[in-house]
C-alpha positions as CSV (number, residue, x, y, z in Angstrom):
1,X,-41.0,77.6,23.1
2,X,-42.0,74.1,22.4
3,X,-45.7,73.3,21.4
4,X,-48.3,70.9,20.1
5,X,-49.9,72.6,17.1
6,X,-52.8,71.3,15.4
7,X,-52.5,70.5,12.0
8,X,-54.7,72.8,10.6
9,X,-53.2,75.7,12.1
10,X,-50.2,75.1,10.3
11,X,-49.3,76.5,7.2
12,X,-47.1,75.6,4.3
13,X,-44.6,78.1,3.7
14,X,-45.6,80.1,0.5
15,X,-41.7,81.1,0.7
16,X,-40.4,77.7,1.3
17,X,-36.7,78.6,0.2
18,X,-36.6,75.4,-1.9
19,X,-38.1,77.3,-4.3
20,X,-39.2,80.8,-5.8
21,X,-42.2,82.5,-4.0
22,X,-45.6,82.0,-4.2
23,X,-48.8,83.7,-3.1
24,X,-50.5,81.0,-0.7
25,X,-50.5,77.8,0.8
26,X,-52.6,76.4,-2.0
27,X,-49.7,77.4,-4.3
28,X,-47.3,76.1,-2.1
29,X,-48.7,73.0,-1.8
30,X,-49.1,72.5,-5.7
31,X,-45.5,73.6,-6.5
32,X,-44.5,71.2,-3.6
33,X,-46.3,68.1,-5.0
34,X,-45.2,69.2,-8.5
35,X,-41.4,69.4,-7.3
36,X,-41.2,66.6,-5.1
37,X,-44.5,64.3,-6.2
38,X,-43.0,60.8,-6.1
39,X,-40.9,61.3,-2.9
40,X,-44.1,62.9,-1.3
41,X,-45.8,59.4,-2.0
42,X,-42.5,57.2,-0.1
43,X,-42.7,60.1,2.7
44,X,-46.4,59.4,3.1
45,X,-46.0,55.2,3.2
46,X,-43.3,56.3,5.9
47,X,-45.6,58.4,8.2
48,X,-48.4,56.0,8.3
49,X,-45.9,53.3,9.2
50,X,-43.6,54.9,11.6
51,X,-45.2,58.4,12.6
52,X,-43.1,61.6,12.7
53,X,-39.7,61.3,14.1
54,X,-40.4,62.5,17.8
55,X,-37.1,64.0,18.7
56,X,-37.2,66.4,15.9
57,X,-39.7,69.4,15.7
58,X,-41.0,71.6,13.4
59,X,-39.4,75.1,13.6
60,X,-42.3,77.9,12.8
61,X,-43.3,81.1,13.4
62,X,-46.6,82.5,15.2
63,X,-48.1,85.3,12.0
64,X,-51.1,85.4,13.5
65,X,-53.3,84.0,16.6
66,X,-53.4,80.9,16.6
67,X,-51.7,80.1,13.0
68,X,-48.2,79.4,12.2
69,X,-46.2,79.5,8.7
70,X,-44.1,76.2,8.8
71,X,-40.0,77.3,8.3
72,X,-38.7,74.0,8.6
73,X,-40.9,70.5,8.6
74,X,-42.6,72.1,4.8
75,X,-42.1,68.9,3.0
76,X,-43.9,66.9,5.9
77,X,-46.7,69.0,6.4
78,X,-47.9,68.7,2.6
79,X,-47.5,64.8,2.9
80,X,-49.9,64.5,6.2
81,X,-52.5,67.5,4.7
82,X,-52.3,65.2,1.6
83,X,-53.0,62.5,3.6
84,X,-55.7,64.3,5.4
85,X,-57.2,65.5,2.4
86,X,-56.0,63.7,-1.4
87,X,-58.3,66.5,-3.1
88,X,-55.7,68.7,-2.9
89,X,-53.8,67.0,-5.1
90,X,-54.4,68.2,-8.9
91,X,-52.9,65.3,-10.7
92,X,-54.9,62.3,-10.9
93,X,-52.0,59.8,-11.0
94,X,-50.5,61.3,-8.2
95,X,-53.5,61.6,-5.8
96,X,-54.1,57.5,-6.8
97,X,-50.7,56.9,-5.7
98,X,-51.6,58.6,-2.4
99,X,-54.8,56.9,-2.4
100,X,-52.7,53.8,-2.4
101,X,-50.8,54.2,0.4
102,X,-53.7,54.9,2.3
103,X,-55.4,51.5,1.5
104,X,-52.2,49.9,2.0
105,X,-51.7,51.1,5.7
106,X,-55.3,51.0,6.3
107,X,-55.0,47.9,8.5
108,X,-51.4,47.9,9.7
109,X,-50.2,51.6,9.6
110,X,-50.4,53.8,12.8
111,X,-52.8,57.0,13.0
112,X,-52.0,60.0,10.9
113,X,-51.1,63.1,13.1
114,X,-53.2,65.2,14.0
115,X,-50.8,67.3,15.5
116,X,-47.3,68.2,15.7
117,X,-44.1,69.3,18.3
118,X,-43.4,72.2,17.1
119,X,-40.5,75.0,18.1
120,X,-41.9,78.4,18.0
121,X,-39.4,81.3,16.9
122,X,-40.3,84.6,18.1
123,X,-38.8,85.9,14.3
124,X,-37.9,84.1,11.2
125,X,-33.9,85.3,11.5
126,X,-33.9,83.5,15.0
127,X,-34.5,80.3,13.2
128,X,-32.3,80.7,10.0
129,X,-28.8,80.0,11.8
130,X,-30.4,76.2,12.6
131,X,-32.5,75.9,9.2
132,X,-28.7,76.8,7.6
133,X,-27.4,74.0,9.4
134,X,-30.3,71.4,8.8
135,X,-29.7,72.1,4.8
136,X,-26.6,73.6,4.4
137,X,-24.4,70.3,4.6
138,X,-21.3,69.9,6.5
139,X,-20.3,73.8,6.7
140,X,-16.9,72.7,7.9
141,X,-18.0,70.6,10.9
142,X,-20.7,72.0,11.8
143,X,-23.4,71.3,9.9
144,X,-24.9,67.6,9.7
145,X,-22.6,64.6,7.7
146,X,-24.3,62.7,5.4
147,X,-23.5,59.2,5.6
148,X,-21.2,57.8,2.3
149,X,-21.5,54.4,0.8
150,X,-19.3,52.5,3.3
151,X,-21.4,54.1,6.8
152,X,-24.7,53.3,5.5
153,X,-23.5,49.4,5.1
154,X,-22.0,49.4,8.5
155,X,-25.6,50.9,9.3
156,X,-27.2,47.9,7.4
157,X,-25.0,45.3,9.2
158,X,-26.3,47.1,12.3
159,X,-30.0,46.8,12.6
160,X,-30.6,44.4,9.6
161,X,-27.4,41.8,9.3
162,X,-26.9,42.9,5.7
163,X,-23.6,43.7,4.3
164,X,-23.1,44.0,1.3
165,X,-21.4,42.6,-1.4
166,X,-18.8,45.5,-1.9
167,X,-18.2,45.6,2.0
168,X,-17.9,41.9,1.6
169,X,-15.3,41.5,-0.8
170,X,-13.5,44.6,0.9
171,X,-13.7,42.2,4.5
172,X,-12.1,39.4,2.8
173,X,-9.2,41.4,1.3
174,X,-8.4,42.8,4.9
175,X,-8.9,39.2,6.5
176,X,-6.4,37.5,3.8
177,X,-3.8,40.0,3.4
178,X,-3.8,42.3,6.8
179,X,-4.7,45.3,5.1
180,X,-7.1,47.8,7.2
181,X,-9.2,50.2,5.2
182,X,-10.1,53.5,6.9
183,X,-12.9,55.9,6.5
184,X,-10.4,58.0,4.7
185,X,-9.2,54.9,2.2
186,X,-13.1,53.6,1.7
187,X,-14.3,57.0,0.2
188,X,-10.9,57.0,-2.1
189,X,-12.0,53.5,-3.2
190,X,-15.0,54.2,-5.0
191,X,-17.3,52.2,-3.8
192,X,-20.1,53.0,-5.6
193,X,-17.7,51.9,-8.5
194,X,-17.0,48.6,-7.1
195,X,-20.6,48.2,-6.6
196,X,-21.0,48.7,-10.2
197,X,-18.6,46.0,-11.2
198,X,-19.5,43.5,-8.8
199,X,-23.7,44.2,-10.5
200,X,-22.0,42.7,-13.6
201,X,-21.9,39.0,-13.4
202,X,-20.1,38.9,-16.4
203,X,-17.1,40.9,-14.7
204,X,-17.6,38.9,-11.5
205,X,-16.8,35.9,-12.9
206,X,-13.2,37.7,-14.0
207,X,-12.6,38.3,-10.2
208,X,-13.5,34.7,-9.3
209,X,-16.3,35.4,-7.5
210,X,-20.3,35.2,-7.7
211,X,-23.6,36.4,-6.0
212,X,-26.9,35.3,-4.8
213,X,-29.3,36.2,-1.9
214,X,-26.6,39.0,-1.3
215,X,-23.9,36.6,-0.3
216,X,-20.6,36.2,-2.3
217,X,-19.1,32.7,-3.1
218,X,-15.9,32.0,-4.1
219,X,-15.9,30.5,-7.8
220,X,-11.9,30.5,-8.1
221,X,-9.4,29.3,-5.7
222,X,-9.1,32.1,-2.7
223,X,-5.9,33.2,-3.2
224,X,-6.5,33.5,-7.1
225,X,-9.7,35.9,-5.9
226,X,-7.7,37.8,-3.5
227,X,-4.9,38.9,-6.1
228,X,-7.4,39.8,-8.2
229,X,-9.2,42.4,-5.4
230,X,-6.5,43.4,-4.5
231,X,-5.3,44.7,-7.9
232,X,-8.9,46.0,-8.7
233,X,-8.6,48.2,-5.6
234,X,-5.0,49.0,-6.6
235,X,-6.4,50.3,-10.0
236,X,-9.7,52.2,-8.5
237,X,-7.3,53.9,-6.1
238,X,-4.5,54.7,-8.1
239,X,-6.4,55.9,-11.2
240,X,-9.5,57.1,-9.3
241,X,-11.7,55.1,-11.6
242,X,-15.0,56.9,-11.7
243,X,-18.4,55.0,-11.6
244,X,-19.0,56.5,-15.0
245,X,-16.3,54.8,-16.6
246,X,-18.3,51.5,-15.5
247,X,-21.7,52.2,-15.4
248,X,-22.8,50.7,-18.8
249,X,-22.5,46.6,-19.3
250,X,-20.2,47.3,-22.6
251,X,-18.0,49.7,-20.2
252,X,-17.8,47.1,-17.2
253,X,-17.1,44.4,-18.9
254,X,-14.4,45.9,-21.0
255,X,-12.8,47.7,-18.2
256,X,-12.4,44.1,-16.0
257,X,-11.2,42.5,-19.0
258,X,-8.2,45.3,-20.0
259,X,-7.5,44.5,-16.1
260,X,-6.9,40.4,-16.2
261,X,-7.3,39.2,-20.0
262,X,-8.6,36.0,-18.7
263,X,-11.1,34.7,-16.0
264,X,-9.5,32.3,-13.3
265,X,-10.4,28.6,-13.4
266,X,-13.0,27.6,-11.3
267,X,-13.0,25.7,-8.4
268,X,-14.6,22.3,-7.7
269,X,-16.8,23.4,-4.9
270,X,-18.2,27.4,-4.4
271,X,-17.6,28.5,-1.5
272,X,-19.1,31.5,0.9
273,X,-17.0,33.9,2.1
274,X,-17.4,35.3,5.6
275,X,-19.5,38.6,6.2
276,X,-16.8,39.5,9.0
277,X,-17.0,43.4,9.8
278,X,-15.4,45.8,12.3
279,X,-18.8,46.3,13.7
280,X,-18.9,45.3,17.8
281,X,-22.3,44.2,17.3
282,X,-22.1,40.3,17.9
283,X,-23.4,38.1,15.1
284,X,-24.8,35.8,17.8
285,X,-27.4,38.2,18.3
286,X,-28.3,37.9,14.3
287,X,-30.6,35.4,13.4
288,X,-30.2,33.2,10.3
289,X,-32.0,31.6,7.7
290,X,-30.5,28.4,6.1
291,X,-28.9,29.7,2.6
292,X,-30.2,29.7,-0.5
293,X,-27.1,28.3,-1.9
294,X,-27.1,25.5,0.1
295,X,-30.1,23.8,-1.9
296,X,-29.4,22.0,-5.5
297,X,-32.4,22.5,-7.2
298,X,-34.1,25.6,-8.6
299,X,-37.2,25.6,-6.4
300,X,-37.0,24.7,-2.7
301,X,-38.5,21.6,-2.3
302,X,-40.7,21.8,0.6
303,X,-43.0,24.9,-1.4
304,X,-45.7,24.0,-2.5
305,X,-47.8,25.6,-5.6
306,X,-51.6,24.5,-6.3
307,X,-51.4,24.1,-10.5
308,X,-54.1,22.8,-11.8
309,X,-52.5,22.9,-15.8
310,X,-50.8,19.1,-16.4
311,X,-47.8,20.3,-17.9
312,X,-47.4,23.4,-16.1
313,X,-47.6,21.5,-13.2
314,X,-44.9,18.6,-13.9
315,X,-42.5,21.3,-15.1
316,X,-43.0,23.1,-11.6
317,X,-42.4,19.0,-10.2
318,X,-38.8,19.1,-12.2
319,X,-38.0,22.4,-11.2
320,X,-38.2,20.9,-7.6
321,X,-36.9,17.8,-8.2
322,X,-34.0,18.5,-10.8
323,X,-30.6,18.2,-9.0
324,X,-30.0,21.1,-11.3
325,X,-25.8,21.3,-10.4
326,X,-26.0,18.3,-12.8
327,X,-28.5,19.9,-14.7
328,X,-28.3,23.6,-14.9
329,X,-28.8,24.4,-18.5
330,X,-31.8,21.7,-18.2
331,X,-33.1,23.8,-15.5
332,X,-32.5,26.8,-17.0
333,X,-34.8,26.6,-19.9
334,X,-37.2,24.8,-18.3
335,X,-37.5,28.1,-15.7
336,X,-38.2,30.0,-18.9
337,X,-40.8,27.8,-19.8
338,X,-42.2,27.9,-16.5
339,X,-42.1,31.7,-16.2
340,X,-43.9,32.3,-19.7
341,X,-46.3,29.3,-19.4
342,X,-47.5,31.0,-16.2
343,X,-48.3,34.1,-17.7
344,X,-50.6,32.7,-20.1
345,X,-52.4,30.6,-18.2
346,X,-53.1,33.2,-16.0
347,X,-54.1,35.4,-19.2
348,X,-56.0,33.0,-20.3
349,X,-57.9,32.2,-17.1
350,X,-58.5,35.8,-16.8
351,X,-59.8,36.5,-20.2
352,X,-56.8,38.8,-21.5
353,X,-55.4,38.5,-25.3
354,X,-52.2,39.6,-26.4
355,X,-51.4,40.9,-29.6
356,X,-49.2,39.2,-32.0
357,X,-46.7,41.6,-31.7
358,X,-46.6,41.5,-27.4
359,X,-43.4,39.7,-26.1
360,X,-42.7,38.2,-22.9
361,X,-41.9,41.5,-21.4
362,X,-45.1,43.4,-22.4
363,X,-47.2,40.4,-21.1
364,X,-45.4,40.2,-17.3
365,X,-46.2,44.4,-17.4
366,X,-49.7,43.3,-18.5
367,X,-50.0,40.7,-15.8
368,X,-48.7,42.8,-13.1
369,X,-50.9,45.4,-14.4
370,X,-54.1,43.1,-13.9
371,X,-53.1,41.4,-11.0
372,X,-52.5,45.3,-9.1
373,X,-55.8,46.3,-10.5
374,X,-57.4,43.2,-9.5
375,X,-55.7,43.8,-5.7
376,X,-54.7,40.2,-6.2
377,X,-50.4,41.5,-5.1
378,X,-50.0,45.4,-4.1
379,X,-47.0,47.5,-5.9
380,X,-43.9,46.4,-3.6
381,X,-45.5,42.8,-4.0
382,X,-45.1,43.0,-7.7
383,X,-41.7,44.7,-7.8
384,X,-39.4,42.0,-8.8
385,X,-41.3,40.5,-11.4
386,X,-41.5,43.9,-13.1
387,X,-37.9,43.9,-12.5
388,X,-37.8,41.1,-15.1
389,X,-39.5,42.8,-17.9
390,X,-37.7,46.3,-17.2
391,X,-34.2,46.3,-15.8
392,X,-31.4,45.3,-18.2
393,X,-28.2,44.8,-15.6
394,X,-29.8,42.6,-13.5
395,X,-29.9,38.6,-12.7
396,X,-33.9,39.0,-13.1
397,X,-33.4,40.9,-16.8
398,X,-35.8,39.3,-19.5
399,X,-32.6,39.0,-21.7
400,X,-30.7,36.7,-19.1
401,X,-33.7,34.3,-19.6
402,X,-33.8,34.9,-23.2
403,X,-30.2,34.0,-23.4
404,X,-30.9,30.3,-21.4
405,X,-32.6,29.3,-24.3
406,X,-31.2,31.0,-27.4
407,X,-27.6,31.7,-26.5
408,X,-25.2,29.0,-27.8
409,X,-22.4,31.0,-25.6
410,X,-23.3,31.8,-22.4
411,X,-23.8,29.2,-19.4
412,X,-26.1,30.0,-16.7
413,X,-24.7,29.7,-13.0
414,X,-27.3,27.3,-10.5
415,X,-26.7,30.3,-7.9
416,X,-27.9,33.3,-10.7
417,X,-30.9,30.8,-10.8
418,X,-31.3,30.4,-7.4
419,X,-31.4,34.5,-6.7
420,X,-33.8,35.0,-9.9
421,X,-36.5,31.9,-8.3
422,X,-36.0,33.3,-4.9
423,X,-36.6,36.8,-6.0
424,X,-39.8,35.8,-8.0
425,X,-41.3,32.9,-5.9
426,X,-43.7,35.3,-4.4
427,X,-44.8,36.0,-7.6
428,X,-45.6,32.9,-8.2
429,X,-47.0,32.2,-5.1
430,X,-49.6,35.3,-5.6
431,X,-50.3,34.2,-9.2
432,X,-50.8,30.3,-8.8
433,X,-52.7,31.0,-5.2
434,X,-55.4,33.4,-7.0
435,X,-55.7,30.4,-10.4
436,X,-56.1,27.4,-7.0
437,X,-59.0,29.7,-6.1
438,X,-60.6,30.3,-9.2
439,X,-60.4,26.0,-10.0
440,X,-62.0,25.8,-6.5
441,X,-64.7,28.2,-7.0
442,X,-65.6,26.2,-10.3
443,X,-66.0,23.0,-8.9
């Protein structure tokens, strides 16, 4: 029988068979939140934005009038009685995370439930058969199929336009040379291995090929590029290259060079390559924004930033200005200069010190730290500028802008600095928005 139940007659399974038994909800719902704390807090943001999935119900048991025990739906119920109540929750950085989430969709989110579709089972065996299958995996067909790498990009090409760049470089290999790769062929490629390489730009610019905004462009002749897939692919299938044997920047970058020894001269002009996909849903019906790449300085020039500091402000001008395709290790250091001469003015405005010993990374953590306090930018706002400081494999990585002004070596590309401004410009945007409105206040 299919009911509405009210929340609080609903009750957390104290034998939730993702883990060992425990004597009560209140148990339950610690162990739960001590198991699964973080993915609780992404569960939560996704209730208050989308509401519970409607076609699927809870599957529970009647153990006494008017209360259930929850056999399938556990995970859920915690988030929305955490929701409900956050003083259930025993750690304090986990109940402010919660807390978060709740100010964030204060506005904008829709209402928590305050009840749910539920299946009633007459016993718990009735139910187990389907709870099996719900957990259990494929179980030879019959059980549900998790998506792999290459069905959750034909997903993302779907519903958002977004393929990506694996999928991409995979589309021009069959559009050049006739090839047709099947479900079958994908999950033998290794895609999450390919992803790894092409993460590298190092090893992309081996195959020819670069990044930014999630498109590839062609940096080598297209033939060149093609041979060169085409024998990555080759290698991946034949020696079922694992992502481990990739996964560290020493490890890539070895691994492309043993392949081709040397990196194919570059063309005179980059060009895009097609996102063409098997998909039957027509591009017309995507919509487009004009590319990143197309533009030939750092920062667009029709944004516009508020910056009171003189110098600050002309290097912001340049950066605008700059044809930097002319001018790219010009505008390379002058983005560092610009990033770090940002941060302390923004320190200094706000009254912080950093010790002698703080270096560019520790201060963006420090700023991002202030500016989430502050409620200046929330946590997603703020991601990619703490991408800078922390992530080490990554166009935004502190050492890539380290390396504009101290490496003798290596040459930044305009497109790497396109992606790393168009990644952080609302950053900016927060930061230099909040300093316009302090000057204002003054005068």
């Amino acid at each position: 029988m299919i009911k509405k139940i009210e929340i609080n007659k609903l009750i957390v399974n104290p034998e939730n068979y993702r883990f060992d038994p425990v004597d009560n909800q209140s148990q339950a719902i610690d162990l739960m939140l001590e198991e699964k704390g973080d993915e609780l807090v992404n569960l939560a943001r996704h209730i208050l934005q989308f509401g519970l999935d409607e076609a699927k119900n809870f599957r529970v048991i009647e153990i006494k009038k008017d209360l259930f025990k929850v056999l399938e739906g556990n995970r859920r119920l915690t988030t929305i009685k955490c929701l409900q109540n956050p003083s259930l929750i025993k750690s304090d950085s986990l109940r402010n995370k919660f807390l978060k989430v709740i100010e964030e969709k204060k506005t904008t989110g829709k209402p928590l439930p305050q009840e749910i579709n539920c299946f009633i089972y007459k016993t718990e065996a009735d139910a187990a058969e389907w709870i099996k299958l719900d957990h259990g995996g494929k179980n030879k067909g019959i059980g549900l199929d998790s998506w792999g790498p290459a069905e959750q990009n034909r997903y993302d090409y779907a519903f958002g336009g977004k393929l990506s760049p694996t999928m991409q470089a995979i589309g021009l290999l069959e559009q050049e040379t006739g090839a047709d790769f099947n479900s079958s062929q994908l999950k033998k490629l290794k895609i999450t291995t390919i992803d790894r390489i092409l993460s590298n730009p190092v090893s992309r610019s081996y195959l020819g090929i670069d990044i930014s905004g999630g498109q590839i462009f062609l940096t080598a002749p297209k033939k060149e590029v093609v041979e060169r897939l085409d024998k990555l692919f080759n290698k991946i299938l034949v020696d079922d290259t694992p992502v481990s044997e990739v996964y560290s920047s020493e490890d890539n970058i070895k691994f492309i060079v043993n392949l081709f020894g040397d990196k194919p001269k570059k063309t005179a002009k980059v060009k895009p390559v097609s996102k063409k996909t098997n998909t039957k849903k027509k591009d017309k019906k995507i919509k487009h924004l004009p590319r990143s790449k197309d533009r030939t300085t750092i920062i667009p020039n029709d944004l516009i930033l508020i910056i009171h500091e003189k110098k600050i402000n002309n290097i912001y001008h340049e950066l605008r200005t700059m044809p930097a395709e002319e001018y790219t290790n010009a505008g390379a250091v002058l983005f560092r200069v610009f990033l770090e001469t940002s941060i302390d003015y923004y320190a200094e405005k706000e009254g912080m010190t950093f010790g002698p010993k703080i270096v560019l990374a520790g201060k963006i953590d420090k700023i991002a730290e202030d500016m989430e306090k502050k409620k200046i930018a929330s946590p997603p706002q703020l991601k990619n500028i703490k991408n800078v400081a922390s992530r080490k494999s990554s166009i935004l990585s502190i050492d890539n802008f380290h390396e504009y002004v101290h490496s003798f070596k290596n040459q930044p590309l305009l497109s790497d600095l396109i992606y790393a401004w168009d990644n952080l410009q609302g950053f900016f945007e927060m930061l230099w928005g909040e300093m316009a409105k302090k000057n204002g206040r003054k005068k």
